[in-house]
C-alpha positions in Angstrom: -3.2 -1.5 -29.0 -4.4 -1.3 -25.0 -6.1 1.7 -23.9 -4.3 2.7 -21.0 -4.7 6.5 -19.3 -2.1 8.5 -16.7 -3.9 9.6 -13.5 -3.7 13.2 -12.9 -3.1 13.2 -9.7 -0.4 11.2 -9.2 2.4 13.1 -7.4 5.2 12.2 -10.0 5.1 10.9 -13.6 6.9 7.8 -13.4 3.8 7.3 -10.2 1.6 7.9 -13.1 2.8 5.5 -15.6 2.7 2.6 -12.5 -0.8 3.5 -12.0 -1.7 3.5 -15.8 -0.2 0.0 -16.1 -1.5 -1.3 -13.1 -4.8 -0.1 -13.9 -4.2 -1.7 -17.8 -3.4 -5.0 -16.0 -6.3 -5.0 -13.9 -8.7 -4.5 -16.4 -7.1 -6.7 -19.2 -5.7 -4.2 -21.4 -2.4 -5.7 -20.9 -2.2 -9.4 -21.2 -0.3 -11.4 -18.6 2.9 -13.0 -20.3 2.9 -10.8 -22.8 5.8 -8.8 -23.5 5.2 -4.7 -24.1 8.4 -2.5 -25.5 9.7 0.5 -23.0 9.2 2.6 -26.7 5.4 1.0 -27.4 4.3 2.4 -23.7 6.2 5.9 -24.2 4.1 6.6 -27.4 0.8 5.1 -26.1 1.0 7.7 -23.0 2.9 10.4 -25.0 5.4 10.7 -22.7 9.0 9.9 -22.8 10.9 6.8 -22.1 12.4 7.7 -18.8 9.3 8.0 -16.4 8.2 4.8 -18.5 11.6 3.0 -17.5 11.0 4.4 -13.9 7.2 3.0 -13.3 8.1 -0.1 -15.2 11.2 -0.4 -12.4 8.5 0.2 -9.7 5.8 -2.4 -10.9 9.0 -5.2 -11.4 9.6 -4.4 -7.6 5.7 -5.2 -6.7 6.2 -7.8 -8.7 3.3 -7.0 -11.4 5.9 -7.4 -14.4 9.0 -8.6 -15.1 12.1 -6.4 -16.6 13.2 -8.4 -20.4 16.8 -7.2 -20.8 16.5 -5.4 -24.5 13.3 -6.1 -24.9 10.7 -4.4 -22.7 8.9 -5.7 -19.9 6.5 -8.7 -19.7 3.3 -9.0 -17.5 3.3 -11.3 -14.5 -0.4 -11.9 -13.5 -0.5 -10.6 -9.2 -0.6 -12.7 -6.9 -1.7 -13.3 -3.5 1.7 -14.7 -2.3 2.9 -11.5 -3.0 0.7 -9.7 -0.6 1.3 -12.7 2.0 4.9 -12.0 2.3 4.4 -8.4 2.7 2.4 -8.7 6.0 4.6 -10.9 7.2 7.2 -8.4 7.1 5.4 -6.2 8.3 3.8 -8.7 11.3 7.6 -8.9 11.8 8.3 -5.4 12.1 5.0 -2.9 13.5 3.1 -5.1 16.6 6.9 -4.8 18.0 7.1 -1.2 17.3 3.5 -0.6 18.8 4.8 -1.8 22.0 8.4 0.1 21.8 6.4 3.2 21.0 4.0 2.7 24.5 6.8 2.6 26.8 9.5 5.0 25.1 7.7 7.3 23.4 8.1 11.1 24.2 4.8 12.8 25.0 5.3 14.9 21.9 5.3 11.5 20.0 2.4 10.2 21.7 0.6 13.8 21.0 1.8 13.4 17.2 0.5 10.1 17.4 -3.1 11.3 18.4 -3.5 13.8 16.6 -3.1 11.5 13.0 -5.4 9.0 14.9 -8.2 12.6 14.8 -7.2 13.5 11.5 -8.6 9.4 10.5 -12.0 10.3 12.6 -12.2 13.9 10.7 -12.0 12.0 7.1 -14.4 9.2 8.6 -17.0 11.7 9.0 -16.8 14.2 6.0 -16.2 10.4 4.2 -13.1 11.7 2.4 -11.2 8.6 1.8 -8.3 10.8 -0.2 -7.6 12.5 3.4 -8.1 9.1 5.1 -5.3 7.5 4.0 -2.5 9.3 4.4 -3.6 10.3 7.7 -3.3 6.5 7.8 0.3 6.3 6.4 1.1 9.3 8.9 0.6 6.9 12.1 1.8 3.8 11.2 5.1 5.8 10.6 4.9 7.9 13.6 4.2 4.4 15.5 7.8 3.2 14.0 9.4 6.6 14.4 8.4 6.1 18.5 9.8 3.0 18.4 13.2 4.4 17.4 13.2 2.8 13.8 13.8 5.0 11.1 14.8 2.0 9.0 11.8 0.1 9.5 9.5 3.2 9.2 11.2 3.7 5.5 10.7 0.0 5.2 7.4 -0.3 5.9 6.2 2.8 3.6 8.0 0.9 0.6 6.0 -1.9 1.3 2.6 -0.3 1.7 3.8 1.4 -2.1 3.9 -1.6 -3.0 0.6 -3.1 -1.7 -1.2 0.0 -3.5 0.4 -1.7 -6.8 -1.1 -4.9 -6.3 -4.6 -4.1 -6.1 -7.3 -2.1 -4.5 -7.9 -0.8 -0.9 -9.5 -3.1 1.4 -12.4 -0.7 1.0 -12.9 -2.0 -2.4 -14.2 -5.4 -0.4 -16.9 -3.3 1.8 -14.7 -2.3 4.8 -15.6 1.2 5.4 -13.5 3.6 6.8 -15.3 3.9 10.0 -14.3 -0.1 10.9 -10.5 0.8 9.7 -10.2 3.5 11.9 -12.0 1.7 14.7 -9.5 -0.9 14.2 -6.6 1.7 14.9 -8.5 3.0 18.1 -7.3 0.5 20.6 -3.5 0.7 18.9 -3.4 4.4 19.8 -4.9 4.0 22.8 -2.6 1.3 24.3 0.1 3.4 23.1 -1.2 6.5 25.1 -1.6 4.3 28.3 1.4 3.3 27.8 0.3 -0.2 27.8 2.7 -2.1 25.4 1.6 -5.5 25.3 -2.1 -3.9 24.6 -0.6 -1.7 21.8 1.5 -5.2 20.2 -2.0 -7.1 19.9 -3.9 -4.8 18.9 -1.2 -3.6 15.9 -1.4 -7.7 15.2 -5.1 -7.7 14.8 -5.3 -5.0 12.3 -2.5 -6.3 10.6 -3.9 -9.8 9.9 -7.4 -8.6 9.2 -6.2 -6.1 6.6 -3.5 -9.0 5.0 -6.7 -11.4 5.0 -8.4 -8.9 3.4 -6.1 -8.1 0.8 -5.2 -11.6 -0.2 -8.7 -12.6 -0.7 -8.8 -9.7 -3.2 -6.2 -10.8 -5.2 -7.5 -14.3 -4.9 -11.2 -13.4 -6.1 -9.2 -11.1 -9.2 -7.2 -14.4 -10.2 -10.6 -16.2 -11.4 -12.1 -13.4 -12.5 -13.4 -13.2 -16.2 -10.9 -10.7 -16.9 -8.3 -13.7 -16.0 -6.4 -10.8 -13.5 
């Protein structure tokens, strides 16, 4: 049977039982292309089937296992495709915004705006990477809320959920929080100057440096020993 353990802080159950599989996937406790029951998970986590059914819907949307009408769910090994297509919705969807966000933003958006951009610094220097990131989350979606794009700022925070599921931070590769934030900087200062071609290339760079990042992950994982 695989070992498999619920985070504690996850902020919902059904979060949990993602991030206990995940984690199981990643370090071989669940095979890839093996099938697992809905009812075998339940009773390893000692938990009922619902949250199990949940996460399981979650992880098939990340596309870390695939739902087996009747039968459970099997487990699809990640890959970097998957993390490919995400930033180029989102390479689609945030440079753009960046730019909307300089030249139609409200000062109390652009003030909203700097303030997440401080809270990132504040987290830098006490080296508190829980804080870090969803000061992280906070601008991105502030950027898109500027922009006038609810749609895309509920969008976009479905697909970073989903990047979580498919593997670690880019910290995990050595980028330190100092060079993410730095890499924000310019972004959030465009915006402020109101500059929005500035604030589009800039939003580009960080963009394709974190998605080269993140594939790379994946791809190193893939030939690991562990086979993930």
């Amino acid at each position: 049977m695989p070992s498999l353990h619920l985070p504690s802080e996850a902020p919902t159950l059904a979060d949990a039982v993602a991030s206990a599989v995940r984690d199981g996937i990643a370090a071989g406790e669940l095979v890839p292309e093996t099938t697992y029951s809905v009812y075998q998970l339940a009773e390893l986590l000692g938990i009922s089937r619902s949250p199990v059914r949940e996460g399981m819907l979650r992880l098939a949307e990340a596309g870390l296992v695939e739902i087996r009408r009747n039968r459970g769910f099997r487990v699809l090994p990640p890959r970097a495709h998957d993390v490919e297509e995400i930033v180029e919705i989102r390479l689609a969807l945030e440079p753009a915004a960046a730019r909307k966000a300089a030249l139609l933003g409200t000062q109390e958006q652009h003030a909203a705006i700097k303030a997440a951009l401080e809270e990132m610094a504040a987290a830098v220097q006490r080296g508190d990477e829980a804080a870090f990131w969803p000061a992280d989350r906070r601008l991105h979606d502030l950027l898109l809320r500027a922009a006038g794009n609810a749609r895309a700022a509920a969008i976009v925070a479905q697909l970073r959920s989903t990047t979580a599921l498919l593997g670690p931070p880019t910290t995990a590769s050595g980028r330190t929080l100092a060079e993410i934030h730095a890499e924000h900087d310019p972004v959030v200062g465009a915006v402020l100057a109101r500059d929005g071609i500035a604030a589009e290339a800039a939003m580009r760079a960080h963009l394709e440096a974190t998605g080269d990042l993140l594939v790379a992950n994946l791809a190193l994982r893939s030939v690991s020993p562990n086979g993930v």
